[in-house]
N, C-alpha and C positions, 0 to 999 in steps of 0.2 A: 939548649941541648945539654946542660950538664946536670938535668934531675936524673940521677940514677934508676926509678922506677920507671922514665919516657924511655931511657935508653936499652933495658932488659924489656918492656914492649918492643921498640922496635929491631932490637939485632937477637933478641934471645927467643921470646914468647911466640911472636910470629913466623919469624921460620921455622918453628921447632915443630907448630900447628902445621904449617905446610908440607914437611915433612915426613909428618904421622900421615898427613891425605894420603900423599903418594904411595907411601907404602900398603895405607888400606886398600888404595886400588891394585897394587899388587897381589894384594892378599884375596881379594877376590876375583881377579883374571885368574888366580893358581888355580883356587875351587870352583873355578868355571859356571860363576853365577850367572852368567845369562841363560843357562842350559838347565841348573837348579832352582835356585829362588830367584831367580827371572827379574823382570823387569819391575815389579814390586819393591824389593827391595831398591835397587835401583832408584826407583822413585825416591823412596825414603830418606838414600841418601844425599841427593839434590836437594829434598827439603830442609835435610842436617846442613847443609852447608848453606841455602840461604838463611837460616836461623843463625847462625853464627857471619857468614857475610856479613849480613844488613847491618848490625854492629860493627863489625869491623870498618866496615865504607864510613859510617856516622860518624865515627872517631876519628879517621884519618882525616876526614875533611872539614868539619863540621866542631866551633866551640863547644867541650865538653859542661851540661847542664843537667837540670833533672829531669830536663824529657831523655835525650840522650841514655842516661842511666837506667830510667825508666823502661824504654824502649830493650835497652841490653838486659836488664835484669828477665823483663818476662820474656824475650827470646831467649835468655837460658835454661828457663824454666822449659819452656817448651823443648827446645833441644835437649835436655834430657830426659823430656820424658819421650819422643820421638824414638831416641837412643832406646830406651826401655819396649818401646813397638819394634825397631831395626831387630834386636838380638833374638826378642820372642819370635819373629818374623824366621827369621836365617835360623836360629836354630831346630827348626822344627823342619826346615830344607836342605840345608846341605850341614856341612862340616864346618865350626869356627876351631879353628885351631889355635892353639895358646901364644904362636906369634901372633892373632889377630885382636883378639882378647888384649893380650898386651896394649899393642898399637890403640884400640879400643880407648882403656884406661884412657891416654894421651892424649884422646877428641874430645874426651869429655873434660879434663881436667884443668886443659889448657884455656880452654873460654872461662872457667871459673880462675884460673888465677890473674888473665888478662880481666876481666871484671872486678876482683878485687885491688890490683894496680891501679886500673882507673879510679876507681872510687877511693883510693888512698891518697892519689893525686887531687882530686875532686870533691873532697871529705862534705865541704859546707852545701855543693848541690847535693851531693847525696845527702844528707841529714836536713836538707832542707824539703822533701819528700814526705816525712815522718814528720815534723815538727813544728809546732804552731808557731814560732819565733819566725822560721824559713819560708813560712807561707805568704804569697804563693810561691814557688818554682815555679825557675825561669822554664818557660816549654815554649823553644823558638828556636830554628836552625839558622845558624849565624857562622857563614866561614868563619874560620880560625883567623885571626889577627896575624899570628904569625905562621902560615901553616909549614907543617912536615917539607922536607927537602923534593923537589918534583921530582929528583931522578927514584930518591926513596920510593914516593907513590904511584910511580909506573908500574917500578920494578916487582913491586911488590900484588899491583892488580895484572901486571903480567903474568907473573907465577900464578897467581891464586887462578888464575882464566886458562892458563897453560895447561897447568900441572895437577889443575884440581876440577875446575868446569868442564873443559873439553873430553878429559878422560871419564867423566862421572855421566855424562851426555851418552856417549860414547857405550856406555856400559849398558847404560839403559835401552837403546838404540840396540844394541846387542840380544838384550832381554827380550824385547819387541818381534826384530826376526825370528827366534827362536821359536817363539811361542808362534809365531804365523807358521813356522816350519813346521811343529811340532803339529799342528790344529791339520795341516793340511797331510801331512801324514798319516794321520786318526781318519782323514777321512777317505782317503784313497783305502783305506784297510778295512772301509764298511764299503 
């Protein structure tokens, strides 16, 4: 526990991600997206968040190798380009505002700088991906030898389940009603 890059992952980079969720969900109960961009968005961002989970979980548990990497690199990929569907999505329905945008920045940027932590820590699997010397990469899920502190790994799928799953559910679920309310209003009016 004294590589400085494991320990701004775990006290800096991760809460700072969790964070930004909460307040993105903020940011969209203000603009009352179940009622504007509904339950679509919604979706979208349940998929942002297990595109960036699924890595998260792999790391905390799981020896860092070049599937592992593998795995995080094209779900970043894809989370941003997701992010790229999210904003086209929402801005064509309701209002992002410049606190959201902000916060925005912060979902995006934080998976990219927890991925390059890892892979700074991890330099020879990652380079063994690319490199005829490294071949094969290792591609095997292998607990961690020594893994993360257990009350860390609660604490931390507690929050993410808390504070970022259950409200993102929630929101959606929201979107869902709406649109049944809004459908059955439409048709009481014909």
């Amino acid at each position: 526990m004294s590589d400085p890059t494991l320990l701004i992952l775990m006290y800096f980079v991760i809460p700072v991600w969790l964070l930004a969720g909460v307040v993105d969900w903020f940011c969209h109960r203000r603009s009352n997206i179940a009622k504007t961009s509904g339950a679509k968005e919604s979706f979208i961002h349940l998929l942002m968040f297990a595109e960036v989970g699924i890595p998260l979980i792999l790391v905390l548990l799981f020896e860092v190798n070049g599937l592992i990497i593998a795995i995080s690199i094209l779900l970043f990929i894809l989370h941003e380009l997701t992010a790229l569907w999210d904003v086209s999505y929402a801005v064509s329905k309701r209002r992002v505002g410049p606190v959201e945008q902000h916060v925005h920045s912060f979902l995006e940027m934080i998976p990219l700088l927890a991925l390059v932590l890892i892979i700074a820590r991890h330099w020879t699997h990652f380079t063994s991906l690319f490199s005829a010397n490294g071949f094969p990469p290792e591609l095997t899920l292998t607990l961690k030898d020594a893994p993360l502190p257990t009350t860390y790994l609660f604490t931390v799928l507690f929050v993410a389940i808390a504070l970022e799953l259950i409200p993102y559910l929630e929101e959606f679920i929201r979107g869902l009603r709406a649109k049944k309310a809004a459908t059955l209003s439409e048709q009481f009016k014909h």
